[in-house]
C-alpha positions as CSV (number, residue, x, y, z in Angstrom):
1,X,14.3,93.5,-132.7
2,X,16.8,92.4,-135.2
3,X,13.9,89.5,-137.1
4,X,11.9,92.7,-137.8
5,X,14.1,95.1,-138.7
6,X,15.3,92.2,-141.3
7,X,11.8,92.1,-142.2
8,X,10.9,95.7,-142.8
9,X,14.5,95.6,-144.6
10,X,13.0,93.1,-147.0
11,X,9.6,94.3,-147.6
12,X,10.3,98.0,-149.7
13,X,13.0,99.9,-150.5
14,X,12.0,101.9,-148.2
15,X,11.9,100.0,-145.6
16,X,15.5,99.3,-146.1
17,X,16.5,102.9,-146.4
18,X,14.8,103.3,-142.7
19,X,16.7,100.3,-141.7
20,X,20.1,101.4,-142.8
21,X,19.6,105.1,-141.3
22,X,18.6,103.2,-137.7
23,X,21.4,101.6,-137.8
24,X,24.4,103.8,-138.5
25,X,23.8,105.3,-135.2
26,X,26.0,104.6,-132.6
27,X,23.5,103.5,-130.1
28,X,22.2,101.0,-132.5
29,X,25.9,99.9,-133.3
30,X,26.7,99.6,-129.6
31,X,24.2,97.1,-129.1
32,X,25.0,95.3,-132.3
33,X,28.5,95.1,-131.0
34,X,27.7,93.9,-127.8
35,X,24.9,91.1,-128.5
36,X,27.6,90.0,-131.3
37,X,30.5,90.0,-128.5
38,X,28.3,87.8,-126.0
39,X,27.8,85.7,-129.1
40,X,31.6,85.3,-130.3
41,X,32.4,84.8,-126.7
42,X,30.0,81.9,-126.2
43,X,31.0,80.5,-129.7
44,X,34.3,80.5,-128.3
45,X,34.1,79.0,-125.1
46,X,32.1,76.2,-127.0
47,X,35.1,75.0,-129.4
48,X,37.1,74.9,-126.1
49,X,34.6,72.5,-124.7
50,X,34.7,70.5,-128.0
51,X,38.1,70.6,-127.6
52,X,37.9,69.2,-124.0
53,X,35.7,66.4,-125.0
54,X,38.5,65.1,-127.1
55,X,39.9,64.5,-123.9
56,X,42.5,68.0,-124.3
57,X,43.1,70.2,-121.3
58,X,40.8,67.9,-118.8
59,X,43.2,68.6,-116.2
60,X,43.3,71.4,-113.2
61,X,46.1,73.3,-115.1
62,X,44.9,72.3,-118.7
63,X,41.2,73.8,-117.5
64,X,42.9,77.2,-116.2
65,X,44.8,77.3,-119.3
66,X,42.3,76.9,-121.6
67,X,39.9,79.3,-119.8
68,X,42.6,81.8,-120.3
69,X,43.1,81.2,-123.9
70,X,39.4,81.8,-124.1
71,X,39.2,85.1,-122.9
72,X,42.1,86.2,-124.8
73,X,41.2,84.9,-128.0
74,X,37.5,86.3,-127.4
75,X,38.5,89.9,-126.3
76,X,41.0,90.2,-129.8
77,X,37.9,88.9,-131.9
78,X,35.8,91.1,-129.6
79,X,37.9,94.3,-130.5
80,X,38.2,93.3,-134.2
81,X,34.4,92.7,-134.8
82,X,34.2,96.7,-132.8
83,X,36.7,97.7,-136.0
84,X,34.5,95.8,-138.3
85,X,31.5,97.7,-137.0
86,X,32.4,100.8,-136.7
């Protein structure tokens, strides 16, 4: 959904203008928002498994740690990318 709406974006001027309007809605923000949390979320859990292949946090305790860092450091990039959208 999002490849063609860059596309129609791209092909006119008004295309773009259509584009735009769609998406100041809040429905169209809301799943903007949430297809951009999953993604922050994922990006985040994958540094921590970087960061575990390094041979960091490979223990019980280091594991439940870092799990917890993850979901806090995803839900205040979560709520700052919600500012950002709306």
């Amino acid at each position: 959904m999002l490849l063609f709406g860059l596309d129609k974006s791209l092909s006119s001027e008004e295309g773009f203008e259509q584009v735009k309007a769609c998406l100041t809605s809040p429905l169209a923000k809301l799943v903007i928002w949430g297809l951009l949390s999953a993604l922050l979320y994922h990006l985040v859990a994958g540094v921590r498994h970087l960061v575990m292949d390094a041979g960091v946090g490979e223990t019980l305790e280091g594991g439940k740690l870092g799990s917890k860092i993850v979901i806090v450091v995803s839900a205040v990039l979560i709520v700052l990318l919600g500012v950002w959208i709306w």
